[in-house]
N, CA, C and O of each residue as an XYZ file, in Angstrom:
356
protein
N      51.788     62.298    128.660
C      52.316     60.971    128.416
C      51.130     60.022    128.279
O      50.185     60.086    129.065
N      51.190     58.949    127.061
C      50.158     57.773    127.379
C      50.712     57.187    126.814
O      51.767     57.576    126.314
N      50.139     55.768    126.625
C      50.275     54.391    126.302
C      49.784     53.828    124.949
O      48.715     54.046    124.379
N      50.657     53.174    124.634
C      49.924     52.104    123.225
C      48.961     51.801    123.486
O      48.754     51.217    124.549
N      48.017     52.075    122.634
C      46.538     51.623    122.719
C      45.478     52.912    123.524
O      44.305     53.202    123.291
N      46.641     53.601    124.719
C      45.376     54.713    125.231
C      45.127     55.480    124.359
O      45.768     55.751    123.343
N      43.262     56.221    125.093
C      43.077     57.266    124.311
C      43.963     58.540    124.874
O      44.834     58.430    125.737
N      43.472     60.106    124.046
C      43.536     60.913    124.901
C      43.020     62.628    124.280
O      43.067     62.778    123.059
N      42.746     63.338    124.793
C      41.499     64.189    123.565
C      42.095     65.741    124.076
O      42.209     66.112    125.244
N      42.319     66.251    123.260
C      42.933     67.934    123.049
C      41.500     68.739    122.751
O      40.743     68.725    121.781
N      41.477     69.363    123.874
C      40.405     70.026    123.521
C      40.738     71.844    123.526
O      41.433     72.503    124.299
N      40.053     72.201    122.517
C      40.636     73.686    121.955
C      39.366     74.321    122.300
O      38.506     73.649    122.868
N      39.112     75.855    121.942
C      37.845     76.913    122.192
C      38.361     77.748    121.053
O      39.446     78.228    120.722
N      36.925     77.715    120.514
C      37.534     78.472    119.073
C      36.376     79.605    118.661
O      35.599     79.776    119.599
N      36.133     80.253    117.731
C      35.124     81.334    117.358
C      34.108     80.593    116.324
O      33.825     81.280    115.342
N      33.515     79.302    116.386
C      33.463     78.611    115.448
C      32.228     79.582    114.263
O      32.063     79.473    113.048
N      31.682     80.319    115.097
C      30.311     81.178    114.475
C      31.243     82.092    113.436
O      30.728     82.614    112.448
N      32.375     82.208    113.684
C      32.616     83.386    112.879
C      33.804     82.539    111.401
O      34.232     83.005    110.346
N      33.937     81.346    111.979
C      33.761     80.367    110.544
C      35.557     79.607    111.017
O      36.143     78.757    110.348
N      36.074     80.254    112.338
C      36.999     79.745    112.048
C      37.335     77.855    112.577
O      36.239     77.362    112.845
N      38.145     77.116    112.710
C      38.563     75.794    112.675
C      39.697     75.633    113.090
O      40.536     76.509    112.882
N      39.980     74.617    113.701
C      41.278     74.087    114.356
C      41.400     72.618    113.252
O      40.503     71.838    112.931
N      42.803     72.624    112.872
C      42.655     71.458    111.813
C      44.304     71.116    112.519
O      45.089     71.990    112.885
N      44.557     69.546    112.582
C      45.412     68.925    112.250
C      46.839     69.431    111.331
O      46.952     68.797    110.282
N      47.748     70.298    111.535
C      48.482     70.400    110.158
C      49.477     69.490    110.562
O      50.027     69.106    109.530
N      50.155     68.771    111.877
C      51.011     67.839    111.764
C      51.072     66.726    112.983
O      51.343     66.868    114.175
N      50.773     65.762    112.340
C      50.174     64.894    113.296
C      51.581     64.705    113.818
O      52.549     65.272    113.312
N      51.683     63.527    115.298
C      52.403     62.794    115.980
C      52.810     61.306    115.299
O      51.927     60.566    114.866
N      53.880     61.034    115.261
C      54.427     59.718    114.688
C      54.110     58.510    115.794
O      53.986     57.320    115.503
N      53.986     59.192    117.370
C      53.564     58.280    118.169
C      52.199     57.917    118.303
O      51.991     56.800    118.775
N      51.107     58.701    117.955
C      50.125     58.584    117.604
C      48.889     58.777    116.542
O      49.210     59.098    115.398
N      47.701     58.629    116.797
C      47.000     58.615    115.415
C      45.794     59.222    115.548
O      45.207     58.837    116.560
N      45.067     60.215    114.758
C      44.007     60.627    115.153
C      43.165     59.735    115.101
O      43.362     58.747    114.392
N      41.809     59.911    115.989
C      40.712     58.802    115.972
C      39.363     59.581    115.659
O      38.630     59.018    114.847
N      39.006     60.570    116.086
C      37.624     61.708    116.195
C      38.430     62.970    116.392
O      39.439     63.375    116.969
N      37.493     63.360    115.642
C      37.250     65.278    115.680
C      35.776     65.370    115.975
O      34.841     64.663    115.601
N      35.823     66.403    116.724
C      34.725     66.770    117.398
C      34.096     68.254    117.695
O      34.874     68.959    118.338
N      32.983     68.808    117.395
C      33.108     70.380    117.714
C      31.535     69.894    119.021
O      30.810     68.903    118.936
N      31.502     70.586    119.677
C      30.501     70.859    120.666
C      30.796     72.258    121.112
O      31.821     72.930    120.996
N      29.574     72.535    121.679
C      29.011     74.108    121.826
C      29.753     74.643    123.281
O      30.055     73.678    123.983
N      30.017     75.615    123.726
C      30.622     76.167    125.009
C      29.779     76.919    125.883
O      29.867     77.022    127.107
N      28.836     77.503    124.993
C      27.944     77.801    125.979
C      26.451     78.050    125.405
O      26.455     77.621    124.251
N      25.224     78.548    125.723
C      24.358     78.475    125.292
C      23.883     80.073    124.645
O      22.899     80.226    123.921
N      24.719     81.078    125.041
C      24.537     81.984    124.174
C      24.482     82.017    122.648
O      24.787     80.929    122.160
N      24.216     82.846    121.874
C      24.014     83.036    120.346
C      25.609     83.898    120.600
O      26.038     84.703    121.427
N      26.175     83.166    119.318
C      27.866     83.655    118.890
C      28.841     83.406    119.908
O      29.914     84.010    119.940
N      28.337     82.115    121.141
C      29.534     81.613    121.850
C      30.734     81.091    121.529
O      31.014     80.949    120.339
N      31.551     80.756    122.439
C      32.397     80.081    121.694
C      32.099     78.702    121.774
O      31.062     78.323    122.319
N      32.914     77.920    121.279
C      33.176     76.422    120.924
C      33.911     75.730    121.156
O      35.032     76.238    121.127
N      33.890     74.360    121.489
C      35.052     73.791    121.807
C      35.029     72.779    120.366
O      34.032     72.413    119.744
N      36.622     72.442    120.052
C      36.953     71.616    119.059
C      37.667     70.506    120.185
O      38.312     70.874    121.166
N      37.410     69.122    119.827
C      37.990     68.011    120.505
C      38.789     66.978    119.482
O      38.188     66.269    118.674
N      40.021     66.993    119.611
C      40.953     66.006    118.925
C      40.883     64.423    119.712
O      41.582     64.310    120.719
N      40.340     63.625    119.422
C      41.072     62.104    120.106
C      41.743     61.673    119.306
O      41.527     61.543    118.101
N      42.881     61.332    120.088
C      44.274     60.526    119.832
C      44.158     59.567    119.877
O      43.243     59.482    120.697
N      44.555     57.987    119.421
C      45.279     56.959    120.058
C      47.218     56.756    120.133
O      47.969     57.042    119.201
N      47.558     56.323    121.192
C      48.793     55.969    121.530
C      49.177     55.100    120.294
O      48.256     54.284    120.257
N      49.952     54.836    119.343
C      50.333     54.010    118.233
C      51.790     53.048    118.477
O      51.992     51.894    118.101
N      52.515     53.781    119.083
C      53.933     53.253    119.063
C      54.651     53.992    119.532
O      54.543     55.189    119.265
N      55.842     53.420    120.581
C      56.438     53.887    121.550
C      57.467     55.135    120.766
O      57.919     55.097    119.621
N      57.621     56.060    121.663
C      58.816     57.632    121.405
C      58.116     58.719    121.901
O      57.455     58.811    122.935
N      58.360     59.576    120.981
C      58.263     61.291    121.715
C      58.192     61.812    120.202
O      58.868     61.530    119.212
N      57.068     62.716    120.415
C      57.308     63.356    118.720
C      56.210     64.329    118.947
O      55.203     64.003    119.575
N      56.413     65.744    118.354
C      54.972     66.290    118.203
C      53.957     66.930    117.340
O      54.147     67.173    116.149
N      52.997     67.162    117.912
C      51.880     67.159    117.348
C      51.605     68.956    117.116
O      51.871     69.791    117.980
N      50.887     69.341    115.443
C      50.911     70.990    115.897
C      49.482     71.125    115.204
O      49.174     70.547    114.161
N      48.656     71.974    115.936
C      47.203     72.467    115.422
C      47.173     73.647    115.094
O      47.491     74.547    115.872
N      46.741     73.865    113.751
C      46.210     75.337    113.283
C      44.695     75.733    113.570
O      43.836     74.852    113.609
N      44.359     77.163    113.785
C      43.255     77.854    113.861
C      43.181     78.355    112.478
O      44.314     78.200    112.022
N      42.436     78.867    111.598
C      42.413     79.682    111.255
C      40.752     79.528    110.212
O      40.066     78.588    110.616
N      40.288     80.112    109.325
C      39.454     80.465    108.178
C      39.562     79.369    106.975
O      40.556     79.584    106.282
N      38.729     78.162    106.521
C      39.356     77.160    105.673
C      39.722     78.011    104.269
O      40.817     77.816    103.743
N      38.935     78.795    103.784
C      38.735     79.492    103.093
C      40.213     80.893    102.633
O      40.330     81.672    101.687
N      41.124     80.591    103.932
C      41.942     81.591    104.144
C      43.614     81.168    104.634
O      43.641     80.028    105.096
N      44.382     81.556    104.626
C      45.474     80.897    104.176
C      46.602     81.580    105.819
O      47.790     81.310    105.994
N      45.770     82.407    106.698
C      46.583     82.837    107.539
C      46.280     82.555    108.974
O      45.207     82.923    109.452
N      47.292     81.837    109.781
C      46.658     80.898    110.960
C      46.861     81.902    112.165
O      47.970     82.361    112.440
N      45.549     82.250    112.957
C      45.360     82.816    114.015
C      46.247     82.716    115.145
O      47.007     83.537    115.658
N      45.910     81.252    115.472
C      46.590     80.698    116.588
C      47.683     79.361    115.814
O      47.760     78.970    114.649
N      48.183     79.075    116.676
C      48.874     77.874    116.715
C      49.320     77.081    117.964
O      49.806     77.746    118.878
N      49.193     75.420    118.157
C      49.883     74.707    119.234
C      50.343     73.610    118.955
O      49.822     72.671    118.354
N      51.116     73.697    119.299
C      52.381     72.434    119.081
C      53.117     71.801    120.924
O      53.957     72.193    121.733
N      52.247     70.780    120.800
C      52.126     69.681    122.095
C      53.203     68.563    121.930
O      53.201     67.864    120.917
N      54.086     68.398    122.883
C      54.755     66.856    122.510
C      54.022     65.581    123.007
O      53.563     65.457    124.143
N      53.971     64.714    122.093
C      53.702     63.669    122.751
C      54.590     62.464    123.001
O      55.237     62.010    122.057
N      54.660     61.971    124.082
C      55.631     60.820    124.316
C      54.644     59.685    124.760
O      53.908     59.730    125.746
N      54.748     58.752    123.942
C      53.922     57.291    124.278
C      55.135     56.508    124.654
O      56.345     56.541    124.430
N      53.922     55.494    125.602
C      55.158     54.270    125.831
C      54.537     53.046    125.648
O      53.320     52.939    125.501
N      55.350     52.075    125.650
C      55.000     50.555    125.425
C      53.533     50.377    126.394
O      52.962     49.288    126.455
């Protein structure tokens, strides 16, 4: 749950070395993306990765939000998550 105007940041772990991506395929009507973000997970060679979504709160309801994994290059999604979000006034 957050608020008009809060932030709030989805953070994923992905294979990023091996090319794949977490992308946006359906945003929230209650909110709006603000940053995408990739940073490293660990300091090994071929770690994984974290991908970071920030949100802002836009307008009050409940609606949700769904992220694909997969290869940009490639048309078949690994993973998938689909989060509700409910903002309020």
């Amino acid at each position: 749950m957050t608020r008009i105007g809060d932030r709030f940041v989805v953070e994923l772990r992905l294979h990023a070395t091996a090319g794949y991506a977490w992308e946006l395929t359906k945003p929230p009507s209650t909110a709006r993306l603000d940053d995408a973000r990739l940073r490293p997970a660990g300091a090994a060679l071929g770690s994984l990765a974290v991908q970071e979504f920030e949100f802002v709160g836009t307008g009050p309801g409940e609606d949700t939000l769904v992220l694909s994994c997969k290869r940009p290059w490639e048309t078949t999604v690994i993973k998938q998550l689909q989060m509700k979000v409910v903002t309020e006034p």
